[in-house]
C-alpha positions in Angstrom: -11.7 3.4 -16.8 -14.5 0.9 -15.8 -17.2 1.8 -13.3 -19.3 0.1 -11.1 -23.1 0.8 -11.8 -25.5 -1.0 -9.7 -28.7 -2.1 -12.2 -31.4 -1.0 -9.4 -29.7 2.3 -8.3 -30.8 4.7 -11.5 -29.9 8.0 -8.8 -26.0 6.7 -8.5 -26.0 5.9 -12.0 -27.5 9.3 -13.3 -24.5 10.8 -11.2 -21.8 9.3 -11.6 -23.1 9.3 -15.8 -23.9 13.2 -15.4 -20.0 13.8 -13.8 -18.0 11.9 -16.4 -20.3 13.7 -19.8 -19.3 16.9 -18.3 -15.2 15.7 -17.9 -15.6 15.4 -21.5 -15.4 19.2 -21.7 -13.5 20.3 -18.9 -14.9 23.8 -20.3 -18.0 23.4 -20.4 -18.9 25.5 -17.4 -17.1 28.5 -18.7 -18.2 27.6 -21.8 -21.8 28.1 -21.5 -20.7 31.7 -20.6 -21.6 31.4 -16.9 -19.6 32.6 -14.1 -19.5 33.0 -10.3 -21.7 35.9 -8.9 -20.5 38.5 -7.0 -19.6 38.4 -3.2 -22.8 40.6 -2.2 -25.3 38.0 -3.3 -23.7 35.1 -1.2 -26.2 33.8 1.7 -27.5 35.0 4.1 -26.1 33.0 7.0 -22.5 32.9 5.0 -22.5 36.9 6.5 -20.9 35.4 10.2 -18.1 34.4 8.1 -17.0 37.6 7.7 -14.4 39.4 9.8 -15.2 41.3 12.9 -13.3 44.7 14.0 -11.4 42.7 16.6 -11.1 39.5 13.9 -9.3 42.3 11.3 -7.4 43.9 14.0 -6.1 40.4 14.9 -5.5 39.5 10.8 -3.8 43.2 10.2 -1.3 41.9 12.8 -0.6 38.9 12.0 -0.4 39.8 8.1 2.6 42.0 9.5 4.4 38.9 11.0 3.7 37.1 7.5 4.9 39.5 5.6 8.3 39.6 7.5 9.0 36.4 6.0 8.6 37.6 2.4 11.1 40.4 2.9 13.7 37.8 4.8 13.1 35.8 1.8 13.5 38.9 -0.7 16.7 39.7 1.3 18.3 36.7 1.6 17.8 35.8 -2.1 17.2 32.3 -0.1 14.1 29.6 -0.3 10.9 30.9 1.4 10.3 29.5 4.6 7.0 27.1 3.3 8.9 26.2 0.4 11.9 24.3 2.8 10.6 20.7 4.0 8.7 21.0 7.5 11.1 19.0 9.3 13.8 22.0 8.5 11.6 24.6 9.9 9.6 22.8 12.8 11.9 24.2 15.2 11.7 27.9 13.8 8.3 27.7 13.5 8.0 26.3 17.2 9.7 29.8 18.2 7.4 32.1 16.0 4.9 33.9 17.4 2.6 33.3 15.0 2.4 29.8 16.2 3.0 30.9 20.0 0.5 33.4 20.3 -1.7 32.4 17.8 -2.2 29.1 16.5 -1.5 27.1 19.5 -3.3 29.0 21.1 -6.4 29.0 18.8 -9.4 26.5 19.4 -9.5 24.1 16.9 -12.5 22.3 16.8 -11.7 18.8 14.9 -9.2 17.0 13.7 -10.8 14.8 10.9 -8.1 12.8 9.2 -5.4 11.5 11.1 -4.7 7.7 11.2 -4.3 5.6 14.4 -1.1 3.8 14.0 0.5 7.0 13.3 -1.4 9.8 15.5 1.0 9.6 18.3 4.2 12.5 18.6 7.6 10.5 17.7 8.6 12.4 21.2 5.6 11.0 23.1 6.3 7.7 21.7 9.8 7.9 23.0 8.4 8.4 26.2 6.3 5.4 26.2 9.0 2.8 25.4 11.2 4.3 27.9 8.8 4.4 30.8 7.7 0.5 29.3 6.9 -1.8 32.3 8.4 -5.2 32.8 12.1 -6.6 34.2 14.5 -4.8 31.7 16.6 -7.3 29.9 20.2 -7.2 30.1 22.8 -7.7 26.6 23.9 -10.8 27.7 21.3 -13.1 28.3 18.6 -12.6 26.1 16.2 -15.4 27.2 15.5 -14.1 30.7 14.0 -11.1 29.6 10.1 -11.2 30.0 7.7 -11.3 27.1 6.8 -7.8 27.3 10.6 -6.8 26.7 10.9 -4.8 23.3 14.0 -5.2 21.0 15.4 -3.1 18.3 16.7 -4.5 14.7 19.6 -2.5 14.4 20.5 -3.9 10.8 19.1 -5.0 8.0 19.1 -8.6 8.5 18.8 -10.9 5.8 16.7 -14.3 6.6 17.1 -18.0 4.7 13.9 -17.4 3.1 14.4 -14.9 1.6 14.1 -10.9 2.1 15.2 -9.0 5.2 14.3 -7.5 8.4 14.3 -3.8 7.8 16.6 -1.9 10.3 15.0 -0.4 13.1 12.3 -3.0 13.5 10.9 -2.9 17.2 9.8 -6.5 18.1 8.5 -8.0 21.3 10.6 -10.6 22.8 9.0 -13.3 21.9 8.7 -12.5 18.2 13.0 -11.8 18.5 13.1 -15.7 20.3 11.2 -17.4 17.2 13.0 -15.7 14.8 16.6 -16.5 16.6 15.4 -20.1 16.5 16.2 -20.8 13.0 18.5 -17.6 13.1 20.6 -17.5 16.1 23.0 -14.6 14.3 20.2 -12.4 14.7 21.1 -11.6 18.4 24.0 -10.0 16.8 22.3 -7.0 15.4 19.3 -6.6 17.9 19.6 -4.5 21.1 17.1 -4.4 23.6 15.2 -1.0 24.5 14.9 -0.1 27.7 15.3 2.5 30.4 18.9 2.1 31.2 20.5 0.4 28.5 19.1 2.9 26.1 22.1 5.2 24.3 21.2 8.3 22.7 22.7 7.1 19.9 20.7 4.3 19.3 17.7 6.9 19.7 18.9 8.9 17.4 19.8 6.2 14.8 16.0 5.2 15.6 14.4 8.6 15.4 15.8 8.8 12.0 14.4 6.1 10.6 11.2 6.4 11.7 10.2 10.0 11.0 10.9 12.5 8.0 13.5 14.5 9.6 16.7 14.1 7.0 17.9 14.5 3.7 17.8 10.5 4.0 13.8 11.1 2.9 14.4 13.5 0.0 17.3 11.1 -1.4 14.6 8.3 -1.2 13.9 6.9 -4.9 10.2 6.6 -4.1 9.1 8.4 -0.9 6.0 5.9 -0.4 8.5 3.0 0.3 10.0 5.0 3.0 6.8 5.9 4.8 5.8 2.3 4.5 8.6 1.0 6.2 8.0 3.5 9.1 4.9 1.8 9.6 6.4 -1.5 9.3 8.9 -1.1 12.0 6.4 -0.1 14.8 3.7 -2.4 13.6 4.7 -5.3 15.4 4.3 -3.1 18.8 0.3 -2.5 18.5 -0.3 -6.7 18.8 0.2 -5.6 22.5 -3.0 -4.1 24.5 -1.7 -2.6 26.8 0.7 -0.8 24.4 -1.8 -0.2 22.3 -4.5 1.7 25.2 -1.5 3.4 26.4 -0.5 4.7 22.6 -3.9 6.2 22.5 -4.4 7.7 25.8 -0.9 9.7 25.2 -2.4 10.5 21.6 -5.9 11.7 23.0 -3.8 13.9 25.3 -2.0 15.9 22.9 -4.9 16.8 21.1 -6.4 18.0 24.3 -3.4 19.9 24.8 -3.6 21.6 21.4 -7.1 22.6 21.5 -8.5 20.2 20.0 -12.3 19.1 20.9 -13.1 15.8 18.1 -11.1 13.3 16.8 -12.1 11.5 13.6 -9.8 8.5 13.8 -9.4 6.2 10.6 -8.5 2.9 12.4 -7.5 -0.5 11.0 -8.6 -4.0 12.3 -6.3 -4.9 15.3 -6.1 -8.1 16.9 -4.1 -8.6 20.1 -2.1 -10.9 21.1 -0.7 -11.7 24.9 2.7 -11.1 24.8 4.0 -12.8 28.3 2.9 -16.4 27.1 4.1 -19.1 24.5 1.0 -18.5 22.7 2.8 -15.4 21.0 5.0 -18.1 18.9 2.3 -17.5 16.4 4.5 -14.4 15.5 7.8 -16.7 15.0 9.3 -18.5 12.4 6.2 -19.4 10.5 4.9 -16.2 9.8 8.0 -14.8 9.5 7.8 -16.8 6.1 5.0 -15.6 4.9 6.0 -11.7 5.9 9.5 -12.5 3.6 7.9 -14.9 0.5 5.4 -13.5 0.4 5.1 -9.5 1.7 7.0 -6.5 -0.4 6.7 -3.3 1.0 6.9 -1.9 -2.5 3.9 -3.3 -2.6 3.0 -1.4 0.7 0.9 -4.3 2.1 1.8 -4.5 6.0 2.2 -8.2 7.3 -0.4 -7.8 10.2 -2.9 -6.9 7.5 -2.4 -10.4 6.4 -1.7 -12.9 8.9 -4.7 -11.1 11.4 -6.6 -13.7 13.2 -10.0 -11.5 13.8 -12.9 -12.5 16.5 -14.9 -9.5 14.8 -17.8 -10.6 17.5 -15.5 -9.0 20.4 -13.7 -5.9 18.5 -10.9 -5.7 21.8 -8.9 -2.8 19.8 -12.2 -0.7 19.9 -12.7 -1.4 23.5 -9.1 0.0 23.7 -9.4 3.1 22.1 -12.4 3.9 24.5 -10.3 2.7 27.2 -7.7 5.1 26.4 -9.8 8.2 25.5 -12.0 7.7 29.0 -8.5 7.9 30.5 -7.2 10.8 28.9 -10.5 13.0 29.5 -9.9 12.1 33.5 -6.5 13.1 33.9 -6.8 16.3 31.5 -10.2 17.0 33.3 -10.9 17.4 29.8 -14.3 16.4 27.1 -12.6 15.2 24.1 -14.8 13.4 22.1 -14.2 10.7 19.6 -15.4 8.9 16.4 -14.0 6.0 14.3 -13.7 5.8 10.7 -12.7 2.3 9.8 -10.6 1.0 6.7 -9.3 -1.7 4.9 -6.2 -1.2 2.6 -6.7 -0.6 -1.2 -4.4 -3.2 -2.5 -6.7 -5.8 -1.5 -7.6 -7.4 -4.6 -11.8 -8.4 -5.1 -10.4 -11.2 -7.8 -8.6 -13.0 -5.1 -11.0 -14.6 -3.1 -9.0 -14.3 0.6 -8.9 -10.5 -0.2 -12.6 -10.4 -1.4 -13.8 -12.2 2.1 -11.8 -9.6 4.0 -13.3 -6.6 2.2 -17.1 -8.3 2.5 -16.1 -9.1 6.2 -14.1 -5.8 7.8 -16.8 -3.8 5.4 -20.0 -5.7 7.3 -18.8 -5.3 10.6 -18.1 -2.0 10.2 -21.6 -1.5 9.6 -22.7 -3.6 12.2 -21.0 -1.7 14.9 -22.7 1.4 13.7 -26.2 0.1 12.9 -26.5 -3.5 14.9 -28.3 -2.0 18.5 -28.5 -6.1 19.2 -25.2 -7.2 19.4 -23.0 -4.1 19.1 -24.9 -1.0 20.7 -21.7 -0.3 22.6 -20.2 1.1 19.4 -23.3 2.9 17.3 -22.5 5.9 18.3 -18.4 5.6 17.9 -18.0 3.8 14.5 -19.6 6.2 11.9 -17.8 5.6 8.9 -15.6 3.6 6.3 -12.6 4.0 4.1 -9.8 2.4 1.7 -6.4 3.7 2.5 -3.1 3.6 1.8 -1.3 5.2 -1.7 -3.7 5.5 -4.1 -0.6 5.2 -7.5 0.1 1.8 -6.6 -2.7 0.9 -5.2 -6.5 -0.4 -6.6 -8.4 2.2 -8.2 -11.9 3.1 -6.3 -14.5 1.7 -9.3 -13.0 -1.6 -8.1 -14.6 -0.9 -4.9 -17.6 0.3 -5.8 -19.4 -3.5 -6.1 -18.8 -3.4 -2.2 -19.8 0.2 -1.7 -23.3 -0.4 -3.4 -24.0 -3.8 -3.0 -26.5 -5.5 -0.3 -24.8 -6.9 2.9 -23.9 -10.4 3.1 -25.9 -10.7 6.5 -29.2 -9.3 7.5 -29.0 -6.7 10.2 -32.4 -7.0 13.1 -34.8 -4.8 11.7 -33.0 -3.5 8.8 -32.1 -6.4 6.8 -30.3 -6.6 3.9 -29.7 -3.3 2.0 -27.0 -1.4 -0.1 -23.8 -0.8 1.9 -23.8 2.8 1.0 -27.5 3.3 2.8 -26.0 1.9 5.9 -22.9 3.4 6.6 -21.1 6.6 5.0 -17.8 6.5 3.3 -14.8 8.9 3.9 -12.9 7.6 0.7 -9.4 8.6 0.4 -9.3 9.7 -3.0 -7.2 13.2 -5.3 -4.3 12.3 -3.6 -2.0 11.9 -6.8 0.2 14.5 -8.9 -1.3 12.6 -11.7 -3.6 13.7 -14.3 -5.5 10.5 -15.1 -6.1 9.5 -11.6 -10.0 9.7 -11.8 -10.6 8.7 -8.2 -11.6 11.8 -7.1 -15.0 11.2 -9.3 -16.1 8.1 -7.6 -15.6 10.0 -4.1 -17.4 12.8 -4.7 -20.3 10.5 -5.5 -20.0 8.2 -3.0 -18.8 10.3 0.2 -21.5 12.4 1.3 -19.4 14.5 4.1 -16.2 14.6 3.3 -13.2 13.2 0.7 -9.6 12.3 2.6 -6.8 14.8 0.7 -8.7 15.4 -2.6 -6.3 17.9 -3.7 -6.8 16.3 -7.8 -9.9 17.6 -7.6 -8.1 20.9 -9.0 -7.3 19.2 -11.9 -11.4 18.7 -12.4 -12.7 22.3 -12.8 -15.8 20.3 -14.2 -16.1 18.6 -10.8 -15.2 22.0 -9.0 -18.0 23.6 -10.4 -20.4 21.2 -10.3 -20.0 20.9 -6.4 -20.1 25.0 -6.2 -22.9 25.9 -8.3 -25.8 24.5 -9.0 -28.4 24.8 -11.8 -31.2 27.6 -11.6 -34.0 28.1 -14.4 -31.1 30.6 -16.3 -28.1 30.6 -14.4 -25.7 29.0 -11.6 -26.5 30.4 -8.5 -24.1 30.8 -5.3 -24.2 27.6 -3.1 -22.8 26.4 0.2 -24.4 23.2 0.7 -24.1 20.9 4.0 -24.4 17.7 1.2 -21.7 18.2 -0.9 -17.7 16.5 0.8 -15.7 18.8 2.0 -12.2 18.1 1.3 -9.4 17.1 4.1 -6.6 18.8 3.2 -3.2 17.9 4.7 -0.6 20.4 3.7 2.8 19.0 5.7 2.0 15.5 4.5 1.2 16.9 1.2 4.9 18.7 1.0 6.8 15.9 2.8 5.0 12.9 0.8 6.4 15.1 -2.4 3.0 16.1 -3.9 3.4 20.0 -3.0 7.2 21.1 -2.1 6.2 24.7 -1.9 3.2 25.2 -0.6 2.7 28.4 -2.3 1.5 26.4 -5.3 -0.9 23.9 -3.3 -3.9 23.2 -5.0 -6.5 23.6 -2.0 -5.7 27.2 -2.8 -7.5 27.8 -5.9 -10.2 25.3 -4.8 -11.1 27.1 -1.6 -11.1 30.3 -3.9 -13.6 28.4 -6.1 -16.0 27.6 -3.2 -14.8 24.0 -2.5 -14.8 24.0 1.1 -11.9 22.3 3.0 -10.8 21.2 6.2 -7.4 20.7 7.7 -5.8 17.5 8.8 -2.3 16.4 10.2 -2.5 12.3 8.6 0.7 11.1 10.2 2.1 13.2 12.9 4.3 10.0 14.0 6.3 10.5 11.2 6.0 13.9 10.0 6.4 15.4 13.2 3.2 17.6 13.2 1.3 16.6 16.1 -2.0 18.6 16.7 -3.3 20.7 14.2 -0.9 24.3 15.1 1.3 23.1 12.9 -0.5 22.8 9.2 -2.6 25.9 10.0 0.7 27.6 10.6 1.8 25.9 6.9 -1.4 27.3 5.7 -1.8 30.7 6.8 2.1 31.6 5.6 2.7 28.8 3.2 -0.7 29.2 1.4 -1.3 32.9 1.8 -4.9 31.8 3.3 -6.2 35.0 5.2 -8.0 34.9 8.6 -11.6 34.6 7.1 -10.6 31.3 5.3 -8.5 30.4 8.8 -11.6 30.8 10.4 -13.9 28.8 8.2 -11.0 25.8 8.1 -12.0 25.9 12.1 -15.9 26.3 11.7 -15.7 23.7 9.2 -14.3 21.1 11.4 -16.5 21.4 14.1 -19.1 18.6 13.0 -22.8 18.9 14.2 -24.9 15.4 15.6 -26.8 15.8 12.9 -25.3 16.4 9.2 -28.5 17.9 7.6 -29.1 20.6 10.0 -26.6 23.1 11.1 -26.9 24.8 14.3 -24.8 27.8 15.7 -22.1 26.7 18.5 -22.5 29.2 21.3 -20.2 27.6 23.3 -17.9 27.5 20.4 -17.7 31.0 19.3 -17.8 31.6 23.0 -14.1 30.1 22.8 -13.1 31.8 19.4 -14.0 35.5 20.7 -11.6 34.7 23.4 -8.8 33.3 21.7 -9.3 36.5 18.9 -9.4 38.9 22.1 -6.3 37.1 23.7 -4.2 36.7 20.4 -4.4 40.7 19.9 -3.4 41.8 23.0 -0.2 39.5 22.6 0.8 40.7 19.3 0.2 43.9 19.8 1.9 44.4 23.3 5.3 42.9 21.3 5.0 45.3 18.8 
């Protein structure tokens, strides 16, 4: 496996060169004969970590609730509860009182990985299509509907150049009128959405193919091509503004509504297009082409990803997502705050020269929302990272990234000029998120993403990586540390199950690394289509799937709540304010049901 080593950075280079000698012995830790210390000689300020009376009153309770489900289990001779997919159990779950009392109940702090195009409930999204404004169409007459009007593919329909319209696309009107212009038999297997025409039926059929929540998923012969398709069908839907604030504002309310105080949202490059005028016919026939010649969603790349017509000078889908969140905060009376990670997909390929520009481009702007106080002040303070997304199996490997990641922009920057990428923006790289042994990603990320590493679950398959985060080297030993500078690791346990990579979450791998010292936060990554919205559900998945106890419950919270400023880390009064309550409130509920 190649790397990327930039001549003049010796620091990245003695890093990256210092990781991979010690992969050569994946031993050599234990080895050398030297081993963890002992629990009484962690740090000082690790103490507030551990449990108080009221905290192992709380745990001693809920352990009881927990443990009910091991003797169902044990009884019923049946599969454990966290080893059934989520979409079986969400319901049961919903009614337990472990997540009634306790976990939706219990403050969150941050949700740190979660995607924009799929942050929204499947319910809430419902909601907004239903409640859509505009003249509702009717089935006969198709062309007097207004632009705004949103129709439903309700076959697979196969086009003259080739490929298909996957079933359960949602189109605008105007996209549906191009396409019927070369196609006019398409009108037989679209139906328009709307409040009054809408049948359950068609909900239901849509619902299913939009979410994991059948055996439809499990009988999938590769689960990625599924989930890519779910995006696909709703992707057409965020060209539209309006749609697009209004997707957000419902999304920035359901966090509020599970306790949730900061959002890190990994966004992708929107650009919008009016859909009451004729100038939406660049969606028609034309690019309808290129999304069937020349698109595969085998090869996961989305169509908007390719066809995207940018004015990076005036970032409207940013201005949106402020829209939205300002919104939300005033009718919840509410102080969510909000950052954005942005990302490019990792199938772009840096041979092709169309893919290289739009790497060197998204990449640069990025950075020039965050650091250019001339021209894009408005967003310093919102855009604070990057990423590459998407599955990492079939998609590029990070070293083919890393000639981006370290090298110089391609336009100065007012009074910081042209430096390495990496010194100008952090990265958030989502990388460990495979079941297979020689995916090596995970050894580029923990080099180049100072916070934090999207899934990272591989990294358990690197115990020479695992302990060189945890320990570092004293004059005789490895000594105890819990640094602020190594990446904590996103873990998303109900994507991780449904996405295949953990079915029982008894064997997860975050597990063993949070027993090593790795330290982890908890994210949801698509709640649109898992069904998981907020964060009650995966620490629900955690606590009973995982067997975490409350001390590593608490930390997953404590973790999450991000200071201003990385290097220092400064108590939250408020904060544990918040969780003394929530500990004092939880307790008297369990206990007065017992």
């Amino acid at each position: 496996m190649q790397h990327f080593l930039y001549e003049n950075n010796e620091l990245e280079q003695k890093k990256l060169s210092n990781t991979l000698n010690r992969l050569d012995n994946e031993q050599w830790f234990y080895l050398k004969g030297e081993f963890p210390l002992l629990q009484s000689q962690i740090k000082e300020e690790e103490k507030r970590f551990l449990l108080t009376e009221e905290e192992k009153m709380l745990e001693a309770e809920m352990e009881k609730l927990r443990e009910n489900y091991r003797k169902q289990n044990e009884a019923s001779q049946e599969h454990f509860i966290a080893a059934r997919p989520f979409y079986d159990i969400k319901t049961e779950i919903e009614n337990s009182s472990l997540f009634k009392n306790v976990f939706r109940k219990m403050p969150k702090g941050g949700l740190l990985h979660i995607h924009s195009s799929a942050a929204l409930s499947l319910e809430s999204f419902k909601k907004i299509l239903k409640e859509w404004d505009g003249s509702y169409p009717s089935n006969s007459d198709i062309t007097k509907c207004v632009g705004k009007s949103i129709f439903v593919v309700t076959e697979d329909f196969p086009l003259a150049e080739g490929g298909s319209i996957p079933k359960c696309s949602l189109y605008y009107l105007n996209s549906i009128k191009n396409m019927m212009a070369t196609n006019p038999t398409l009108k037989e297997v679209i139906q328009p959405i709307c409040n009054y025409l809408l049948s359950e039926d068609l909900w239901n059929v849509l619902c299913d193919m939009l979410a994991f929540c059948s055996s439809r998923t499990e009988k999938s012969n590769y689960i990625w091509d599924e989930l890519n398709l779910m995006f696909i069908r709703i992707d057409n839907l965020f060209l539209d503004k309006e749609f697009y604030t209004k997707y957000h504002k419902c999304f920035f309310k359901e966090c509020v509504d599970d306790n949730i105080e900061y959002v890190e949202l990994r966004s992708g490059y929107v650009a919008f297009t009016d859909m009451n005028t004729s100038d939406a016919a660049r969606l028609g026939v034309e690019h309808l082409t290129v999304l069937c010649s020349e698109y595969s969603y085998k090869k996961h790349f989305y169509f908007k990803e390719m066809l995207m017509d940018l004015n990076y000078d005036k970032p409207e889908f940013l201005d949106a997502i402020l829209e939205a969140l300002d919104a939300a905060n005033e009718e919840k009376k509410s102080n969510l705050s909000v950052k954005i990670i942005l990302n490019v997909r990792r199938d772009l390929n840096p041979k092709e020269e169309k893919d290289n520009q739009k790497i060197i481009s998204r990449l640069d702007y990025a950075i020039r929302y965050h650091r250019d106080k001339k021209n894009f002040e408005k967003y310093n303070q919102y855009v604070i990272g990057f990423d590459f997304v998407s599955e990492e199996d079939r998609g590029r490997p990070t070293s083919e990234y890393l000639q981006y990641i370290y090298g110089n922009m391609s336009t100065d920057i007012e009074d910081i000029g042209k430096q390495p990428r990496i010194n100008l923006i952090d990265f958030y790289l989502h990388d460990g998120e495979s079941n297979w042994n020689d995916n090596h990603n995970i050894l580029d990320a923990v080099n180049v993403s100072k916070y934090r590493i999207g899934h990272g679950f591989n990294m358990g398959k690197h115990p020479g990586v695992v302990n060189n985060l945890v320990f570092t080297e004293s004059q005789s030993n490895y000594a105890r540390c819990f640094q602020t500078t190594f990446p904590f690791l996103e873990i998303c346990p109900i994507s991780n199950q449904l996405l295949g990579y953990c079915s029982d979450l008894r064997n997860h791998y975050a597990y063993v690394l949070m027993k090593s010292g790795v330290q982890c936060v908890l994210g949801n990554d698509d709640p649109f289509m898992f069904g998981n919205s907020g964060l009650s559900y995966d620490f629900w998945m955690a606590y009973v799937g995982m067997n975490l106890n409350f001390s590593s419950i608490k930390r997953l919270v404590y973790n999450s709540i991000v200071p201003l400023d990385y290097e220092t880390s400064t108590a939250n009064t408020e904060f544990d304010k918040k969780w003394r309550e929530f500990v004092s409130t939880a307790l008297n509920q369990l206990t007065s049901k017992t």
